[in-house]
N, C-alpha and C positions, 0 to 999 in steps of 0.2 A: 288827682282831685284838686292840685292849687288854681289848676289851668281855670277850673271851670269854676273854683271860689273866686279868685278875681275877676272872672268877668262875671257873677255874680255881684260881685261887690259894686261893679262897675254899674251894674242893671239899676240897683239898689238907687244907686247915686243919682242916675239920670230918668229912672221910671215915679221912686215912691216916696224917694226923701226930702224933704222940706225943711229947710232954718231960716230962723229969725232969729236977731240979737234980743227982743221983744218977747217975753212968752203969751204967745197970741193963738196956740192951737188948742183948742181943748181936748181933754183926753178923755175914753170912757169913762174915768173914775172920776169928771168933773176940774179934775189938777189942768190949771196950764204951764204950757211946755215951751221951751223954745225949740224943740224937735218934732216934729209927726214923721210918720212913719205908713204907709198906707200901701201894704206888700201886696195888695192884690194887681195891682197893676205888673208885677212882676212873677207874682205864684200863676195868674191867667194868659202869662205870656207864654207863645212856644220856647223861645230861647231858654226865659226864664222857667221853665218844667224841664227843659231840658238839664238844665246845669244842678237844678237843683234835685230831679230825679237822678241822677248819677251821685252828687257829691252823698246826697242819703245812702243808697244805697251803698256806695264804697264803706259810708260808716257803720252799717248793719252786714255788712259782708261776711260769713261766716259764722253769725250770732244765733242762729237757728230762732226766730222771727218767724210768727202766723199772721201778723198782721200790725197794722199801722195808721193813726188815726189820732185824732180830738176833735175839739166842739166845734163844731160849724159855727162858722162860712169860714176862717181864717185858716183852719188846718185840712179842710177839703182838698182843695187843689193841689196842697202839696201829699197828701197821702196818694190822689191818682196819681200825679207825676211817679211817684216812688213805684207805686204799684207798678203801670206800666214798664217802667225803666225794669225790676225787676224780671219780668216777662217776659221781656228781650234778653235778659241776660240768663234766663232759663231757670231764675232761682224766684220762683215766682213768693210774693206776699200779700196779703190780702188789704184793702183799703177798707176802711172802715168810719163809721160819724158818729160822736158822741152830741144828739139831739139836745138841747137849750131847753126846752119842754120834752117830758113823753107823749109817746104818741096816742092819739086818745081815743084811740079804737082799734078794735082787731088784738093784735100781741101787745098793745100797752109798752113797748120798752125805750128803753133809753137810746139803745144802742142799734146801728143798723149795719148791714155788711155780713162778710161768712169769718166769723170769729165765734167762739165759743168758750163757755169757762174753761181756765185751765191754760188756754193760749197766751202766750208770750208773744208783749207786743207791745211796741213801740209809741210812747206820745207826743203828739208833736202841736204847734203852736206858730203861726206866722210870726207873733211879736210879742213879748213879753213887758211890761213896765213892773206891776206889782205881783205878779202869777196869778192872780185870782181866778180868770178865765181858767189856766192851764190846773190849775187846784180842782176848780170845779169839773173837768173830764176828768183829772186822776181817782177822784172819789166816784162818778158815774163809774168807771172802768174796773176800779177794785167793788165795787156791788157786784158787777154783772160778773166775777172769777175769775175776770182775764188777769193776768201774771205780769207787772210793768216789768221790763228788759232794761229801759231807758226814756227818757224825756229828751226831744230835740228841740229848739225854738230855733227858727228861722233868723230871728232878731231879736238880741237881747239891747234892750234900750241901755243897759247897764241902771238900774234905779230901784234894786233890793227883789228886784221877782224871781232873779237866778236863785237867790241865797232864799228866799220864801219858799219856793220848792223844794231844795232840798230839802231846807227842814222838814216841810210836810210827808215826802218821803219815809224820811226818819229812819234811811235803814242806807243798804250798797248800792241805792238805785243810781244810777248816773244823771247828772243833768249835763243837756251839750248847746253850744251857741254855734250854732255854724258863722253866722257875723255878729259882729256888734256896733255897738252905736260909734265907738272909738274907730274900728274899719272904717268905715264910711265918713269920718270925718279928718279923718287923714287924706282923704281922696278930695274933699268938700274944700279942706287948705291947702292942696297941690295945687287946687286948679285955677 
């Protein structure tokens, strides 16, 4: 797994990250930052689905997982990355979308994908700053009876969203940072 974190890391660095000494980037919640972070250019990459469909899955390996997913567009790519990686490794898990609106005809629901109540199953998040996005799939997911296992962000910006989840939790749910903001700038003053 480190093989394919560091050149993740490395992905990170050269695809999505951005600094200014300046806080010049705005962020969802309107804060500016002197970091953005903008994972899709790396969750849409092959490489990047590749390193990061393995490094997930090694961490869900054995966890007996139906499925994996949060709110669109951020957690999409990387739930098919997982999915597929899974597939090939014969331990298959199901991707799934936790919809930003319901859907407003037909089944009405939040959630889309082959998950069901009662399934165990993983939430995941390209990038964290405050968790509120990732709050808002936790509560869509415990509506619909799915079982959270664990919480993965792709990017913890490190700026209180790691520790805001947990608490929301409120119980042995795990929360996990595959990088963080610190990775990536350890790499940013090497170079």
């Amino acid at each position: 797994m480190e093989n394919h974190r560091g050149r993740l890391i490395s992905l990170i660095y050269e695809k999505a990250f951005r600094y200014n000494p300046e806080p010049v980037f705005k962020l969802v919640s309107g804060r500016m930052s002197n970091y953005y972070f903008n994972c899709k250019a790396v969750t849409l990459d092959p490489e990047g689905m590749y390193c990061i469909g393995n490094i997930i899955c090694d961490m869900i390996d054995g966890k007996d997982v139906n499925g994996i997913g949060g709110l669109t567009l951020g957690a999409d790519p990387i739930a098919n990355a997982v999915a597929y990686t899974s597939f090939l490794r014969k331990k298959p898990v199901n991707a799934f979308v936790v919809r930003k609106n319901a859907k407003s005809h037909g089944t009405m629901q939040w959630i889309e994908g082959n998950v069901k109540a009662g399934d165990r199953v993983v939430v995941l998040d390209d990038v964290i700053t405050t968790g509120k996005s990732t709050i808002e799939a936790i509560n869509r997911i415990r509506e619909a009876g799915l079982n959270i296992f664990c919480v993965i962000a792709l990017v913890d910006r490190q700026e209180g969203g790691y520790e805001a989840i947990s608490e929301h939790l409120g119980d042995d749910t795990p929360v996990f940072s595959v990088v963080t903001r610190d990775d990536v700038m350890k790499l940013y003053k090497n170079v």
